[in-house]
Residue frames relative to the residue before (quaternion, step in Angstrom):
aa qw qx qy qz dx dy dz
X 1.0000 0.0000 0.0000 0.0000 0.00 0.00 0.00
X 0.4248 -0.6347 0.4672 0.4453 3.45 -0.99 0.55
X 0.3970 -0.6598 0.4950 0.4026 2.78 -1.91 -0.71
X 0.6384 -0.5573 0.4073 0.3406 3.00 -1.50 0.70
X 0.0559 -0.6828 0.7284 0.0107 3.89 -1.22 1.22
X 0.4298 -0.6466 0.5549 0.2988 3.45 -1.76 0.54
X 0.7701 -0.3099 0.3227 0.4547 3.38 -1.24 0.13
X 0.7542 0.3023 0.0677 0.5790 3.09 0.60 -2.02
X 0.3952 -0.7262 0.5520 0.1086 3.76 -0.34 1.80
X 0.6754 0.5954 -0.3501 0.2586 3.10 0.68 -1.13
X 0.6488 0.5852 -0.2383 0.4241 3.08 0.77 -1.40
X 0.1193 -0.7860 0.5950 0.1181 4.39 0.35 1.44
X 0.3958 0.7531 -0.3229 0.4147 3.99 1.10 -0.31
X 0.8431 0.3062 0.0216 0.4416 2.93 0.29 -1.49
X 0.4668 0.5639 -0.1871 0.6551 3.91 1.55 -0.95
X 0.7721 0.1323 -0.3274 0.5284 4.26 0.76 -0.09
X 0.4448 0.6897 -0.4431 0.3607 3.47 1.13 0.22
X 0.6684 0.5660 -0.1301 0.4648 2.81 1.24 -1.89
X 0.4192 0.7453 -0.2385 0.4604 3.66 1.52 -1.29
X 0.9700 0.1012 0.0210 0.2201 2.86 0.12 -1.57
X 0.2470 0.6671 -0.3498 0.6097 2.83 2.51 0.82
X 0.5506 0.6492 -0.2481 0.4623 3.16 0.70 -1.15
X 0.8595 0.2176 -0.0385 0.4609 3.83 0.11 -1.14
X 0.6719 0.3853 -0.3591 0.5207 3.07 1.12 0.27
X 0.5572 0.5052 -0.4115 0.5148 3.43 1.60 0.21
X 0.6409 0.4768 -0.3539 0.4864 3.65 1.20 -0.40
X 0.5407 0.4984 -0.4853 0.4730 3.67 0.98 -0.65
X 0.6988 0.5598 -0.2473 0.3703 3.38 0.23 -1.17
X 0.6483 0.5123 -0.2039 0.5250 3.51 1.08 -0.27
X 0.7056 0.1212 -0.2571 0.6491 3.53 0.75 -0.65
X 0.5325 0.4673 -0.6147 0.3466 3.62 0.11 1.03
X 0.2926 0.6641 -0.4654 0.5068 3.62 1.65 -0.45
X 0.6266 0.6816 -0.2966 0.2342 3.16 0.12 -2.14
X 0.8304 0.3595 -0.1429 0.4010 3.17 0.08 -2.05
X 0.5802 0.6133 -0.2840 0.4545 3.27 1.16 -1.13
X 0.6603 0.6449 -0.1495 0.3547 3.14 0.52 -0.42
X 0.6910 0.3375 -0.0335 0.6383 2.98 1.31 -1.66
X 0.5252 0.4531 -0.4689 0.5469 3.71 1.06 -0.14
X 0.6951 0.4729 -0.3576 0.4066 4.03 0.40 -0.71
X 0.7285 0.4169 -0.2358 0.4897 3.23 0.59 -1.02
X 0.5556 0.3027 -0.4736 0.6126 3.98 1.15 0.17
X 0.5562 0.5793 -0.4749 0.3600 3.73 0.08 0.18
X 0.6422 0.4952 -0.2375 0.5348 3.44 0.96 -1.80
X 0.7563 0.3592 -0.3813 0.3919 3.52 0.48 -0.93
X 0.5977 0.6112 -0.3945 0.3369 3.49 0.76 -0.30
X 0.5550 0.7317 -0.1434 0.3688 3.15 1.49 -1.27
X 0.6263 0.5634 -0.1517 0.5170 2.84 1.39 -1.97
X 0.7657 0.3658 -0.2941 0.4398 3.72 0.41 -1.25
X 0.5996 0.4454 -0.4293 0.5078 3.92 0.95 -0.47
X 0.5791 0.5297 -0.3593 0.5050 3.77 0.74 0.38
X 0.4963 0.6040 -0.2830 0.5557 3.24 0.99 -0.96
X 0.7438 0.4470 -0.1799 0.4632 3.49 -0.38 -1.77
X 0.6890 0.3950 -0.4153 0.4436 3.51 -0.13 -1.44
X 0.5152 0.6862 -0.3700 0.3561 3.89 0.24 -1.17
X 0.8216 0.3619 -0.0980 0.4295 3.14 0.16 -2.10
X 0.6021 0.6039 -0.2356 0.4660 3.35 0.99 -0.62
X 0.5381 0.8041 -0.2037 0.1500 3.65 1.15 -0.53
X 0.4503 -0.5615 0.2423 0.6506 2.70 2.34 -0.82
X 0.7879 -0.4676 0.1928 0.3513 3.14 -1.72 0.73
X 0.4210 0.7324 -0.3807 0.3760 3.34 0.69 -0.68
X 0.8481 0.1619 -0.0778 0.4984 3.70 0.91 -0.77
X 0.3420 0.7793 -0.4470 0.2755 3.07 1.24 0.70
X 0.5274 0.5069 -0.4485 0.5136 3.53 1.34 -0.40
X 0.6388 0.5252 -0.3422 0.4460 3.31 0.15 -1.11
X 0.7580 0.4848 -0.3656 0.2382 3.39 -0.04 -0.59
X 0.4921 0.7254 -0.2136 0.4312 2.94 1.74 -0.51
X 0.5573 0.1027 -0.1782 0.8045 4.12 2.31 -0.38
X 0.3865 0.5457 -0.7053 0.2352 3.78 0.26 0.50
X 0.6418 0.4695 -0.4396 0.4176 4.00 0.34 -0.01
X 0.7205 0.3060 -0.2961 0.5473 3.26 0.50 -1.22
X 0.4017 0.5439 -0.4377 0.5927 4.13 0.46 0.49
X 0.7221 0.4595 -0.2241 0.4661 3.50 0.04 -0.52
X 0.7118 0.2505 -0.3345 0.5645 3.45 0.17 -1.38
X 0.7953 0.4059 -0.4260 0.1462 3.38 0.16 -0.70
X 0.3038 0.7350 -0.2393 0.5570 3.25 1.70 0.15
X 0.7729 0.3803 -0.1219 0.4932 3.46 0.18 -1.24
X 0.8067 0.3834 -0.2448 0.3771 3.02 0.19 -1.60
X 0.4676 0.6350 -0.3786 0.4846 4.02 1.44 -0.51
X 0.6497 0.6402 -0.0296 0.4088 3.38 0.84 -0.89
X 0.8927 0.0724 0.2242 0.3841 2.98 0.38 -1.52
X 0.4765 -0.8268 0.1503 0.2585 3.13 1.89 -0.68
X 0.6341 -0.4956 0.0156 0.5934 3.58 0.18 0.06
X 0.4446 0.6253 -0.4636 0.4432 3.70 -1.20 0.04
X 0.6609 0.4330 -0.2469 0.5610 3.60 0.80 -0.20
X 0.4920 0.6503 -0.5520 0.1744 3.81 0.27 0.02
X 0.7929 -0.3195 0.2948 0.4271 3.33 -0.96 -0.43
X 0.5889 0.7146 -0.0545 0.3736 3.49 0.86 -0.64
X 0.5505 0.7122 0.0932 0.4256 2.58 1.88 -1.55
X 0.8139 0.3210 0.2530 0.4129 1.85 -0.13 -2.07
X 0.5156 0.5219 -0.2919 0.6137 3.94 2.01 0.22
X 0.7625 0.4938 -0.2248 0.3524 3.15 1.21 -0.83
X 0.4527 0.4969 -0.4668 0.5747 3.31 1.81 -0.72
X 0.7038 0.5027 -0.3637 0.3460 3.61 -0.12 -0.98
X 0.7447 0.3710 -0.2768 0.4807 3.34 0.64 -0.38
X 0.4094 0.6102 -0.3474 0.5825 3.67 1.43 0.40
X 0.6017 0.4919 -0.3373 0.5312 3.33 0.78 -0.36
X 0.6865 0.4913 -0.3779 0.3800 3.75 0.58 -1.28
X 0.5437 0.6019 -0.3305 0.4826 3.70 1.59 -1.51
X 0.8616 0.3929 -0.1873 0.2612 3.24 -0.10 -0.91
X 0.4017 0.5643 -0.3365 0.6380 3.02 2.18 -0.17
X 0.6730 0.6354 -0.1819 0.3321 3.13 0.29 -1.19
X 0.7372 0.3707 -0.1624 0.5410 3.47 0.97 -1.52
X 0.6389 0.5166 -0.2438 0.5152 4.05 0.73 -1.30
X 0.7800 0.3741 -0.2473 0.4364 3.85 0.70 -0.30
């Protein structure tokens, strides 16, 4: 990113003010960032440990389970937009097995 300059160069006062707006508006931005990306790997986890529990419920829904994804994205993604397709929405689920998988 560039850096921020005042109108008036002259003014060295004002050029570290501007400095130092400047970097505290970018820190502040990729902390959004992370924050973000920590929530949104949560939600998707969340989503697949939902997913699983569901499928897991008993036979009874084993047919079903078989368009419970493609049910979903199309559900979700109407809703909610992209990021929900099928694909997705395998992988949260399949985050669940890893994490089962690793913790046990």
């Amino acid at each position: 990113m560039s850096s921020l300059k005042p109108a008036n160069t002259q003014d060295a006062q004002l050029a570290s003010l501007l400095g130092n707006l400047g970097e505290l508006i970018r820190d502040a931005r990729q902390k959004v960032l992370r924050t973000v990306d920590t929530v949104q790997v949560q939600t998707c986890w969340q989503i697949g440990r939902h997913i699983v529990e569901f499928e897991q419920e008993g036979a009874r829904r084993a047919g079903y389970g078989k368009q419970l994804l493609a049910t979903l994205a199309q559900s979700l993604t109407a809703e909610f937009g992209k990021g929900f397709d099928n694909s997705n929405l395998r992988y949260t689920k399949h985050s669940q097995f890893v994490t089962h998988c690793v913790t046990n």
